[in-house]
C-alpha positions in Angstrom: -35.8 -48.5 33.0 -37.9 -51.3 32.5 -38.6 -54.2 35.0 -38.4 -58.1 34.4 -41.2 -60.5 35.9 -40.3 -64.2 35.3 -41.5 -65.4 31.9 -44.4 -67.6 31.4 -46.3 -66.8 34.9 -50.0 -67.5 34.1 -52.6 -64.7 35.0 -53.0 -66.2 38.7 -49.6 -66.5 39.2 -48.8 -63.4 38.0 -51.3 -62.0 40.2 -49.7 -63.7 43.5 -46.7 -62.3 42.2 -47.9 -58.9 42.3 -49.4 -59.7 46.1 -45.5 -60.4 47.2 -44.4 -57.1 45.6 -46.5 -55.2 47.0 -46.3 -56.6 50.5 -42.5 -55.8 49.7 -43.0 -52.4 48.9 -45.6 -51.7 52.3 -43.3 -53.4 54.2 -40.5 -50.9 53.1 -42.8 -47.8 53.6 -43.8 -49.2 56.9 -39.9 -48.9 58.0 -39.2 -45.6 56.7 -42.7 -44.1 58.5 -42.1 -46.0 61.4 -38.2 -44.2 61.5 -40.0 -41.0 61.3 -42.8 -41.0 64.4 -40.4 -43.6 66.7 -37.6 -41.0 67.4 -39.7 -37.9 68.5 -41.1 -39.8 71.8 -37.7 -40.3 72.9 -36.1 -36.6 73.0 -36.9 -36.1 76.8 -34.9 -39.7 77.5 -31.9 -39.0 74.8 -31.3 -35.4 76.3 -30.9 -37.0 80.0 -28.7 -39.7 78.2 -26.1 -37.4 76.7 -26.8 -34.1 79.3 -28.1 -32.2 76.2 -30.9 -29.5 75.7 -34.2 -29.9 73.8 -33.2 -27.8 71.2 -29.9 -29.9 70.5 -31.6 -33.4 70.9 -33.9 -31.9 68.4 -31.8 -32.3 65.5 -32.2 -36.5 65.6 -35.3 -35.8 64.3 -34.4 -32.7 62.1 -31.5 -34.6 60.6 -34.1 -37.3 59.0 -36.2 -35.3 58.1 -33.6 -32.6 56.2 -31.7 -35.9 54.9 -35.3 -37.0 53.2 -36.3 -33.8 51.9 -33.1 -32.3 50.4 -32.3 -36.1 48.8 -35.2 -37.9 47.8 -35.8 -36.5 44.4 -32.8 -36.8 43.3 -32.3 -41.0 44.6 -35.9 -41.2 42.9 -34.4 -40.2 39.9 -31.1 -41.8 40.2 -33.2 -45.4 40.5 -34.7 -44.5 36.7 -31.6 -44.4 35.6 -29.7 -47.1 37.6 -32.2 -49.4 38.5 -35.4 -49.3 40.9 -34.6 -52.8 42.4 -31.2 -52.5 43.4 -31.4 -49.2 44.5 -34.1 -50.0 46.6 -32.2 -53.0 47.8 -29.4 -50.4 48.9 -31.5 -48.1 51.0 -33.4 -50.7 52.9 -29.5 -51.7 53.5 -28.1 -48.4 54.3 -31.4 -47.7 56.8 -30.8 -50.8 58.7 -27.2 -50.4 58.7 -27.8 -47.0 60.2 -30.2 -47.8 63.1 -27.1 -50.3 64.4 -25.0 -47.1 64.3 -27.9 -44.8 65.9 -28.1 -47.3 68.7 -24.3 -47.6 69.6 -24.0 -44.1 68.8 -21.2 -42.8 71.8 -22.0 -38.9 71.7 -25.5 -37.2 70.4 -23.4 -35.7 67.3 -23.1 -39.4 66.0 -26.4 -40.2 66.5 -27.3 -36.9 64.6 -24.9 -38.5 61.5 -26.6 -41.4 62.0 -29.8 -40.2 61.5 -28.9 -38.4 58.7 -27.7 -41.6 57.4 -31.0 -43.3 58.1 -33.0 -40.5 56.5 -31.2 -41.0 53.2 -32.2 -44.9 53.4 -35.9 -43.5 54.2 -36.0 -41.4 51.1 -34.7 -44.6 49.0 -37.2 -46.6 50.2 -40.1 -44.0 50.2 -39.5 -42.8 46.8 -39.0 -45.9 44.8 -41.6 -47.9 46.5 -44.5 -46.0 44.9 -42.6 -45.8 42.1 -42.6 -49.4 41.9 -46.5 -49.5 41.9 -46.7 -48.4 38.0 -44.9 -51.1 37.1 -46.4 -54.3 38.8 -49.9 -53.4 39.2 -52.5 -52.9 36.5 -53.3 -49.5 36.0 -56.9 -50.6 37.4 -56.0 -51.5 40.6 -53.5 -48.4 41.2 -55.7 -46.7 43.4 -55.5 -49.8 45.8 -52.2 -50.6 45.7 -51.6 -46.3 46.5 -54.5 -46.7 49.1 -52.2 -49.9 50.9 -49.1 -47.9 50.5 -50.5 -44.8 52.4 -52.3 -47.3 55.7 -49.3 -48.6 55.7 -47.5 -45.1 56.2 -50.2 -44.3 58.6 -49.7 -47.5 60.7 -45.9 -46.8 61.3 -46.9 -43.1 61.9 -49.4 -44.2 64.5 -47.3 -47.3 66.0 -44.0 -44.8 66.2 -45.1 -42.9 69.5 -46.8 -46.4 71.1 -43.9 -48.4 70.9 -41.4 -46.1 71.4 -42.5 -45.3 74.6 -43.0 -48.9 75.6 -39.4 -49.2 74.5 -38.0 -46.4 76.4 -40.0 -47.7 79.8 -38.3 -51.0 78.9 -34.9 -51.9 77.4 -33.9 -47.8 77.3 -33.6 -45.4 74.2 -31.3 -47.7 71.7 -34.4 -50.3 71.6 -35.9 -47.8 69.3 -33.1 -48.1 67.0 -32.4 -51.7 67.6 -36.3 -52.7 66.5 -35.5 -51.7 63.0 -32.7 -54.2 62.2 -35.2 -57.4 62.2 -37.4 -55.4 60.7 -35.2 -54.6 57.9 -33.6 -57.8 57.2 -37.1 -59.1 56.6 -38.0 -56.1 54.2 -34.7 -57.0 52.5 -35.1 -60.7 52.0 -38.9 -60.1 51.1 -37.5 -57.3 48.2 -34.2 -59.8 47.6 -36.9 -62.4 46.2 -39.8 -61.2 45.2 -38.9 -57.6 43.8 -38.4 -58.4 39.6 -35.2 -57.9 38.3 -34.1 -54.5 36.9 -33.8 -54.8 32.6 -30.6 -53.4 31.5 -30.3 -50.4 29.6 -29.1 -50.1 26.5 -27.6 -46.6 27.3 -28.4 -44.8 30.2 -28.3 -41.2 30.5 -26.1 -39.1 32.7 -26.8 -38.5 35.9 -27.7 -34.7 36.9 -24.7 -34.0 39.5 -25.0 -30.1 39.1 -28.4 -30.1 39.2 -28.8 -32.5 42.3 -26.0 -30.2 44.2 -28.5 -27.0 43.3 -31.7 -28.7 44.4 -30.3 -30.3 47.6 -28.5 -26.8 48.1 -32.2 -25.0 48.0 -34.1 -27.5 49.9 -31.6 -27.5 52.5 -31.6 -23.8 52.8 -35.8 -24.0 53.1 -36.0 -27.0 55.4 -33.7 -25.3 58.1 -34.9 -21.4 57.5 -38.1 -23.9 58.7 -36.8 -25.4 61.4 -34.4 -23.0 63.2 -36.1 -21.4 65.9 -39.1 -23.3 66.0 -41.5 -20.9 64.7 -39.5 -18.0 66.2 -38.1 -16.1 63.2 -34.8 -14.2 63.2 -32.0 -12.8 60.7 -30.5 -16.2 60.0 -34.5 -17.5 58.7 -34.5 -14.5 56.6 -31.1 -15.4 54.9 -31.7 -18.8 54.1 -35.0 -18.2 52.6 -33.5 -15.7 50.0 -30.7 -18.6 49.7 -33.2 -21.0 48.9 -35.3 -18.7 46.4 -31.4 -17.5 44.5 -31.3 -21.7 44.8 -34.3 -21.8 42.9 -33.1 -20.3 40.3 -29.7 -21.4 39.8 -32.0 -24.8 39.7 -33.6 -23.5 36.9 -30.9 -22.2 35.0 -29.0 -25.6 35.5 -31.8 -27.4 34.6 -32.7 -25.7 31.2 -29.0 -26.2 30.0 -28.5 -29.8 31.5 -28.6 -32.8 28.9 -29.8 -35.3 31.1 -31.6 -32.7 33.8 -32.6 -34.1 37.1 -36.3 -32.5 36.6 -37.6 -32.4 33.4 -39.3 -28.7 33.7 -41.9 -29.5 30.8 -43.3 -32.5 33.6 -44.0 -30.3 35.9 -46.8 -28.8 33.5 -48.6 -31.8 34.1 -48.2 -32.6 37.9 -47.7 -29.0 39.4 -51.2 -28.9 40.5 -51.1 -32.5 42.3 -47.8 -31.3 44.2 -49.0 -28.1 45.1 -52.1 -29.8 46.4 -50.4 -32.1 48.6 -47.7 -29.5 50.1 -50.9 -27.5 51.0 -52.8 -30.4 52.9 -49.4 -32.2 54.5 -49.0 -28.5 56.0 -52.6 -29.2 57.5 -52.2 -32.1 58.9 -49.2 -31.0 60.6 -51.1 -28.2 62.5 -53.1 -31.0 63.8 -49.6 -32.8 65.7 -48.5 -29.5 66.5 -51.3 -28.0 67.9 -53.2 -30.6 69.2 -50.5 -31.4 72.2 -51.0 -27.8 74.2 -54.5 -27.4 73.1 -55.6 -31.0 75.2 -53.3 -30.0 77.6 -54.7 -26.6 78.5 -58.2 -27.3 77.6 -58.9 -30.5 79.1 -56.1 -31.4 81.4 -54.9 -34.5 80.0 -51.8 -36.3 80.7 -49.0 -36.8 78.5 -50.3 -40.8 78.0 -53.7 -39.4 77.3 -53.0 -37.2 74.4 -50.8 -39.5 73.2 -53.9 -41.9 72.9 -56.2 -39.0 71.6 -53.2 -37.6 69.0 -53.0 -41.4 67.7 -57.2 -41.5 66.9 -55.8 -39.9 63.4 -53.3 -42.2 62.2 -55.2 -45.1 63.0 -58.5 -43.3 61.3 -55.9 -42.7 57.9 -54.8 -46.5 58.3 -58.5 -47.8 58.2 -59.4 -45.6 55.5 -56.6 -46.6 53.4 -57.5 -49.5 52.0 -61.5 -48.4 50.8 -59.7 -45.4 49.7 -57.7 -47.1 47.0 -61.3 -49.3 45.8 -63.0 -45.6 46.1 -59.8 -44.5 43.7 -60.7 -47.0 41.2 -64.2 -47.1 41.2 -64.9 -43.3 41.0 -61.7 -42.1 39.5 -58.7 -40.1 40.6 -60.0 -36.6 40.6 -63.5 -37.1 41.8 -61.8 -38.8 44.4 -59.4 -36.3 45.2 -62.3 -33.7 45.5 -64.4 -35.6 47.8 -61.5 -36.0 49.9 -60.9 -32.0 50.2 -64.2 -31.3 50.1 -64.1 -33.6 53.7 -61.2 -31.9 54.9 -63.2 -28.4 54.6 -65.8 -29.8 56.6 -63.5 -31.5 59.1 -61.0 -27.9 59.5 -63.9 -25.9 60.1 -65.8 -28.3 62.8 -63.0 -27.9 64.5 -63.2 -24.2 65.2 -66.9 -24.8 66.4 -67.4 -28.4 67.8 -64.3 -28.8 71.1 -65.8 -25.5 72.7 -69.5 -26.6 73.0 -69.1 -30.4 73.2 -65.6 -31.1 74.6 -62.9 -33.6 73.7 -65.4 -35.8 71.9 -66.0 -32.5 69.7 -62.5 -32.6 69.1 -61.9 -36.6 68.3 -65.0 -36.4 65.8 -63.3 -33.6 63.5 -59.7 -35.2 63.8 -61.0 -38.8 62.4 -62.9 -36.9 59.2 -59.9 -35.0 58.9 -57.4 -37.8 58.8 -59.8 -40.4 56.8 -60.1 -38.0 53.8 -56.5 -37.3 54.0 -56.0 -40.8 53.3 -58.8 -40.5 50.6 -57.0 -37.6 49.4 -53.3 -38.3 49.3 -54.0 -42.2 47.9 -56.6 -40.6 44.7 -53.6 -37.6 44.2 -50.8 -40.0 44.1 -52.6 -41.8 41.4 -53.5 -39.1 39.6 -49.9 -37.7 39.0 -48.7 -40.9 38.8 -50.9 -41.8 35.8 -49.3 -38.9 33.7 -46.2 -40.0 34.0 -43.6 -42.1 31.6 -41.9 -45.2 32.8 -38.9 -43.9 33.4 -39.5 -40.6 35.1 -41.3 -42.3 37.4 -39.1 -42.1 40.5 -38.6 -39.0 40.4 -41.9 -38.2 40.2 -42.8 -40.3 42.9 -39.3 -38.2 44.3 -41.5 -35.0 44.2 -44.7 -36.3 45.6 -42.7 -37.3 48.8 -40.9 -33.9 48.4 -44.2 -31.8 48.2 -45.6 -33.9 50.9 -42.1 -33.6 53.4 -42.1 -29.6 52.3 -45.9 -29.2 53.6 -45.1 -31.3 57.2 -42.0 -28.9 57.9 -43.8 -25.9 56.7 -46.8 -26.4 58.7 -44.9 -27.3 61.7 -43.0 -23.4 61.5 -46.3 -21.7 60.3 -49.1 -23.4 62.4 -46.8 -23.2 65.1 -46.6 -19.9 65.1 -50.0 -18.8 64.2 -51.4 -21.0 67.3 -48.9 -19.1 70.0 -49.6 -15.5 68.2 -53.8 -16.8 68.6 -53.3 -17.5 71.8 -51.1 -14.2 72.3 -48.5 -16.2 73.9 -44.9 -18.4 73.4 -45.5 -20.0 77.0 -48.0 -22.2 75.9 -47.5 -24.8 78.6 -48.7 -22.3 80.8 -51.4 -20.6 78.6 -54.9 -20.1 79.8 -58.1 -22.4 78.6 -59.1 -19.4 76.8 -56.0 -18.8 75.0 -55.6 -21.8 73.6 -59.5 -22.1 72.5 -58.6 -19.2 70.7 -55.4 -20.6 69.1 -57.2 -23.3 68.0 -59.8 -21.4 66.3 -57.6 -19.1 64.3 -55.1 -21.9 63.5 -58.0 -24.1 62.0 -59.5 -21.6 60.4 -56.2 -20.6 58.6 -56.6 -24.4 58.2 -59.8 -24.7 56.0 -59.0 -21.6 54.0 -55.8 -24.0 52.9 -57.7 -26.6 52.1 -60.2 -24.2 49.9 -57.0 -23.4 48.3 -55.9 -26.8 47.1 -59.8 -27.8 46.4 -59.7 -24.8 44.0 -56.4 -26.0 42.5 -58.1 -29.6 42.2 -61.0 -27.8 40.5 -59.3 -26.1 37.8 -57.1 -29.0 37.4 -60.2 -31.1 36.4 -61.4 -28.4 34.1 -58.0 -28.0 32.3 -58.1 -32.3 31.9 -61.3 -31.8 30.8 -60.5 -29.0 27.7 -57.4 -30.9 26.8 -59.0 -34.1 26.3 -61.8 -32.6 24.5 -59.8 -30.8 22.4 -59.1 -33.5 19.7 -62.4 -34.7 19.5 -63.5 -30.8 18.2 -60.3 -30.6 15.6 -61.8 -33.9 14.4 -65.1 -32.5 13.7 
């Protein structure tokens, strides 16, 4: 699939060009981050409004997320084969279609469908965005353009909570639906004009459907052994974890006999490393949203308005750092990038175990904004790095996996950090839990932390040294 910019555009026009694309594509990752974050803030007001418990109101958020991971590979893939632009088009359609039905939704099982519905627009958007990037922007500025891409992703993490609690104190819980449908008609119009036009294929392969049923099957079965129970595992987490790993390999199997597979197994030679990476850290930086509520409430006795101020210090670090991270991309190259960005994390994960005892919330800020600001180093010189490797038209789904990886590390973290932090602190009732208790969560959880991050910086490593061998590998046949 190859993409049509309008012919003879001179070299600053083309460049303006470029500018309105990629405003576009932010714009569209900004909508499908901002669908994320919004909806958790409003689970106390939707289980008053339809007389339900947490743990059922908890699905509107489940529902996107499950919808994202179990579907966003294989839409990545679909828009190689289809058409990036009009698929694109078609999510940004279906997620603002969605929020109108998520706002008039009559019982909370519509909304649920809804969201569902909205997730899949999400993973459209999200997934053929950054595959966009490869083919617009020089290959020298693709560190920027991935560093815009992921402040913009930060900012509608970070704005979710804010101004869906401003909502909810004002018009009532639909306004957090209703915000996205100006929002999206102005993504649409913005990708309507400016995105370039998809080139027809001369034949276009066939689309995967047995292999898309097997992956969605697997991921389903992993996202919700994840979910169920929050952190408290029974029989039915146990079942649809050996699901998902018989899923696997029915995957496999499909996958090696397919004509036209959904994942080309040889690609993921080449980018296994970058994914593992960023399933490890995502699952880090999950640990800090889910422990980081109890552990200021406990410790320091703050208000639900206050940790929601202190919880947003990340996001808005990440957004601020996105943009330098992208120049520091280009300048200094993927993977030295990508190492100085875990190498930060280490440091960040393991101040955290030391610094909020001795010095107190400011010892607890301080780690959280070197955590977050060499994620976004991290994640932006990653994403370029796989997304370098890769052909033209693999490149959604690619892009597909990256999310994946990513969306797999958030839900894992969120069942595993969880759990670690209430078996630290020796126990479930952490709104009641004692100063101690938590200070000892904390310190386990984070230190579980760092030794994760040590993980993926060891990946990174050997990665770099396997690059290095095969590139040199040539230049000693030649000799």
């Amino acid at each position: 699939m190859e993409l049509i910019l309008k012919p003879g555009l001179s070299t600053p026009q083309r460049t303006a060009s470029a500018r309105r694309i990629l405003a576009s594509l932010s714009l569209a990752i900004l909508l499908s981050s901002l669908g994320t974050s919004i909806a958790n803030v409003g689970l106390p007001a939707l289980a008053q409004a339809f007389n339900a418990t947490f743990q059922q109101v908890q699905w509107v958020v489940i529902a996107y997320l499950l919808a994202m991971a179990t579907l966003i590979v294989s839409v990545g893939r679909l828009g190689d084969l289809t058409g990036r632009r009009r698929l694109l088009l078609a999510g940004i359609l279906l997620f603002t279609l969605a929020s109108i039905l998520c706002a008039i939704a009559p019982t909370l099982y519509w909304l649920i469908a809804a969201r569902a519905l909205q997730g899949l627009g999400a993973a459209m958007m999200m997934s053929l965005a950054m595959a966009f990037v490869g083919e617009v922007i020089p290959k020298e500025k693709t560190g920027s353009a991935m560093g815009l891409l992921g402040s913009m992703s930060a900012v509608g993490t970070a704005l979710g909570p804010s101004l869906g609690g401003v909502l909810i104190a004002g018009p009532g819980w639909q306004a957090i639906f209703l915000i996205n449908i100006p929002l999206g008609i102005l993504v649409f119009v913005l990708a309507q004009r400016y995105l370039p036009l998809d080139r027809p294929a001369a034949q276009r392969p066939r689309f995967d459907h047995l292999g898309t049923l097997s992956l969605a099957f697997t991921l389903a079965a992993y996202a919700l052994a994840m979910t169920i129970g929050r952190g408290h595992w029974g029989l039915l987490n146990v079942v649809l974890l050996l699901a998902a790993a018989c899923g696997i390999g029915l995957f496999v199997l499909v996958e090696k006999s397919a004509v036209s597979p959904l994942i080309r197994l040889d690609l993921l030679h080449n980018t296994a490393a970058g994914l593992a990476m960023s399933a490890l850290v995502a699952s880090v930086i999950m640990a800090t949203l889910v422990v980081g509520p109890f552990y200021l409430s406990r410790a320091f006795g703050l208000s639900a308005a206050h940790i929601g101020l202190v919880l947003s210090v990340g996001p808005v670090a990440a957004a601020l750092t996105g943009m330098p991270a992208g120049k520091i991309t280009d300048y200094l190259g993927a993977q030295a990038s990508t190492l100085i960005g875990l190498s930060g994390m280490v440091s960040g994960t393991f101040l955290l175990t030391l610094l909020p005892v001795s010095v107190g919330l400011a010892g607890y800020i301080a780690p959280m904004v070197i955590i977050t600001s060499c994620y976004a180093l991290f994640q932006t010189a990653n994403n370029t790095a796989v997304m370098d490797k890769i052909a033209s038209d693999q490149r959604g789904m690619i892009s597909g996996l990256l999310n994946l990886s990513r969306n797999l590390g958030l839900i894992t973290g969120a069942s595993l950090m969880g759990a670690v932090f209430a078996l630290a602190a020796g126990t479930n009732a952490l709104n009641t839990a004692t100063t101690e208790a938590v200070a000892q969560g904390l310190k386990i959880t984070f230190t579980l932390a760092s030794l994760l991050i040590v993980l993926a910086l060891a990946i990174a490593i050997k990665d770099k040294r396997s690059n290095r061998a095969a590139s040199a590998q040539p230049r000693t046949r030649a000799g």
